[in-house]
C-alpha positions in Angstrom: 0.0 0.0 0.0 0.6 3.4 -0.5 0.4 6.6 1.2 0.0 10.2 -0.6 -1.4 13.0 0.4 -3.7 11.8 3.2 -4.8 9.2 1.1 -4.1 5.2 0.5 -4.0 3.4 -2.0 -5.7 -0.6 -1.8 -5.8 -3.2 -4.3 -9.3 -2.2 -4.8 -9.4 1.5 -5.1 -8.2 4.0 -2.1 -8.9 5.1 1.0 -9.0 8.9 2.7 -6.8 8.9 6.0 -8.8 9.7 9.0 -6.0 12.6 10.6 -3.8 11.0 13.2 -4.5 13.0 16.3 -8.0 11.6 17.0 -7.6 8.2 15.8 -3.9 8.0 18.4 -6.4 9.6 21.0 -9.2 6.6 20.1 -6.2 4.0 20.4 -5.4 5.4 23.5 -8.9 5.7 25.2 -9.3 2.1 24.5 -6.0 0.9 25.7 -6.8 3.0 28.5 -10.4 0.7 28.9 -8.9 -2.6 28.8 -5.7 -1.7 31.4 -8.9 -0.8 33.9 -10.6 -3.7 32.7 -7.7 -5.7 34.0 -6.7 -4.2 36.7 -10.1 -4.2 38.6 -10.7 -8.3 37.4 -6.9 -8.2 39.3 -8.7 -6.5 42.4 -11.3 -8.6 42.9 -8.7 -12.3 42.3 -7.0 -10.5 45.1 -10.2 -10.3 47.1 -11.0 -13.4 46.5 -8.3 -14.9 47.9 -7.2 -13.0 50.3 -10.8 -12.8 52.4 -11.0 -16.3 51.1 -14.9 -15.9 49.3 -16.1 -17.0 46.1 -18.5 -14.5 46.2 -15.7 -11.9 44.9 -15.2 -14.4 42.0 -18.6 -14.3 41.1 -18.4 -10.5 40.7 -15.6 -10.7 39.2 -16.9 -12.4 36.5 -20.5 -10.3 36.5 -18.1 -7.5 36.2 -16.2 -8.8 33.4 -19.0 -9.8 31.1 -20.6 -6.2 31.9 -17.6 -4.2 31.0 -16.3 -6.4 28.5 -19.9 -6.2 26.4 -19.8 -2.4 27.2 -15.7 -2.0 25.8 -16.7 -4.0 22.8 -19.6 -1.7 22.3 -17.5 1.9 22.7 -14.9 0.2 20.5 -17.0 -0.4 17.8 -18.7 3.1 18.4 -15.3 4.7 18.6 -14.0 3.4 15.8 -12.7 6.4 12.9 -14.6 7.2 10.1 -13.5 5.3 6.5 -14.2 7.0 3.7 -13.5 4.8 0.5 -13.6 4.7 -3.1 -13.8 1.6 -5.7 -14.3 1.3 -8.9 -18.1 1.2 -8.3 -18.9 3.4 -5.1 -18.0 5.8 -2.7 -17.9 4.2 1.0 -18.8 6.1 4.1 -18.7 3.9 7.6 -19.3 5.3 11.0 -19.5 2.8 14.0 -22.9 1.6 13.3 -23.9 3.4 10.3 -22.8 2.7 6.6 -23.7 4.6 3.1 -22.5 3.9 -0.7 -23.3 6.2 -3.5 -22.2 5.2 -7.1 -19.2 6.8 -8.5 -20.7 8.0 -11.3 -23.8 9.0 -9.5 -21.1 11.1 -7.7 -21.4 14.8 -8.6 -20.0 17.3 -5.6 -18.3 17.6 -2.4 -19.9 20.4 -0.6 -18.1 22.0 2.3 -20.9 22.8 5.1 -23.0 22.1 7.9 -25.1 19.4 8.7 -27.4 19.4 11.6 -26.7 16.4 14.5 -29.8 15.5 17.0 -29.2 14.1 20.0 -29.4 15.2 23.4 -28.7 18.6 22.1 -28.9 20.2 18.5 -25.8 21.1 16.9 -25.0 22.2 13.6 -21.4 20.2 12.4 -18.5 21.2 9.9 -19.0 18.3 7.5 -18.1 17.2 3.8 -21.4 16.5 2.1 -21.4 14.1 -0.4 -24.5 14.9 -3.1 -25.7 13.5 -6.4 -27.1 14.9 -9.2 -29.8 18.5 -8.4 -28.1 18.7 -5.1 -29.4 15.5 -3.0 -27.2 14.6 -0.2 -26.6 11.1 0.0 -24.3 11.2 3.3 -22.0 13.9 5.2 -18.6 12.7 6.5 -17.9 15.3 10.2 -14.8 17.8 9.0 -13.2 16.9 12.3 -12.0 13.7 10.6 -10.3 15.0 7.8 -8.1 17.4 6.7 -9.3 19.8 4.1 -6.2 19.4 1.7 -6.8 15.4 2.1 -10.5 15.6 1.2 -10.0 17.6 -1.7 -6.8 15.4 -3.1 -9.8 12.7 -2.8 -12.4 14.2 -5.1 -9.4 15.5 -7.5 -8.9 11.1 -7.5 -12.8 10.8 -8.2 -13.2 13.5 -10.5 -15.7 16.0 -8.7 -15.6 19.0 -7.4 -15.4 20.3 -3.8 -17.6 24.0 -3.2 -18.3 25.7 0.0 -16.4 27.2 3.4 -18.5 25.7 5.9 -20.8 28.6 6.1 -23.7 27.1 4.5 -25.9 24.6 6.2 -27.1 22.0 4.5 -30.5 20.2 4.8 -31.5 17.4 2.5 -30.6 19.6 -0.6 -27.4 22.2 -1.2 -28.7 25.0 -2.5 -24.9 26.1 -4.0 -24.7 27.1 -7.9 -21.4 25.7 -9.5 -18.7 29.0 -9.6 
């Protein structure tokens, strides 16, 4: 494999780099998980045998399958954001959630905001990814990637990238071609 600009090259097309410093920060939280992980199921074997009662075992092992279910769960929701191209599609994958649009379907990366619900409304920095009259097919968060790397990305597809971030975006972009 190769690396340029952000971007690597697989057997099957390439693949925009995620920007190190919040995938090493990822890494670390999770390393970070499974040292406490161990070191409490280390607490309660030392329990165990030092008071001499299986009953420290037993939460040992409650605790294990608890936190073990719940480390699996953050890793997989903690997990950076891939953003891929083949000779077919264009590949977005989040933790849980996973969109495609066809290449040649593929008509503009818009530089804006999208709006995230949750417990609060925000408005995020993202690269929107839109077909043909404007219809966004799936925004990748801006925190992720690095402006240069995204647009060394659509240079490799072939479309262009529009927009500062100013603009937000909903359903539709509403940006005429410059």
């Amino acid at each position: 494999m190769l690396t340029v600009e952000g971007i690597t090259d697989l057997p099957d097309g390439f693949q925009l780099d995620p920007k190190p410093r919040p995938v090493v920060f990822m890494r670390a939280l999770a390393v970070g998980l499974a040292a406490s992980l161990v070191l409490i199921l280390v607490l309660f074997a030392y329990l165990a045998i030092t008071y001499q009662k299986p009953i420290y075992l037993l939460a040992g092992v409650v605790f294990l399958v608890l936190a073990a279910g719940s480390d699996l769960l953050l890793w997989r929701v903690l997990q950076p954001l891939v953003l891929k191209a083949d000779s077919t599609s264009v590949i977005y994958k989040s933790g849980f959630q996973s969109a495609s649009v066809p290449r040649s379907e593929l008509t503009l990366i818009f530089k804006g905001q999208v709006v995230q619900r949750g417990r609060y409304t925000a408005w995020i920095q993202s690269y929107v990814f839109a077909i043909s009259a404007g219809k966004v097919m799936f925004a990748a968060p801006a925190f992720w990637f690095r402006s240069e790397d995204v647009d060394a990305f659509a240079e490799r597809l072939g479309v262009p990238v529009r927009g500062d971030f100013t603009q937000r975006v909903t359903g539709a972009i509403n940006e005429a071609p410059t």
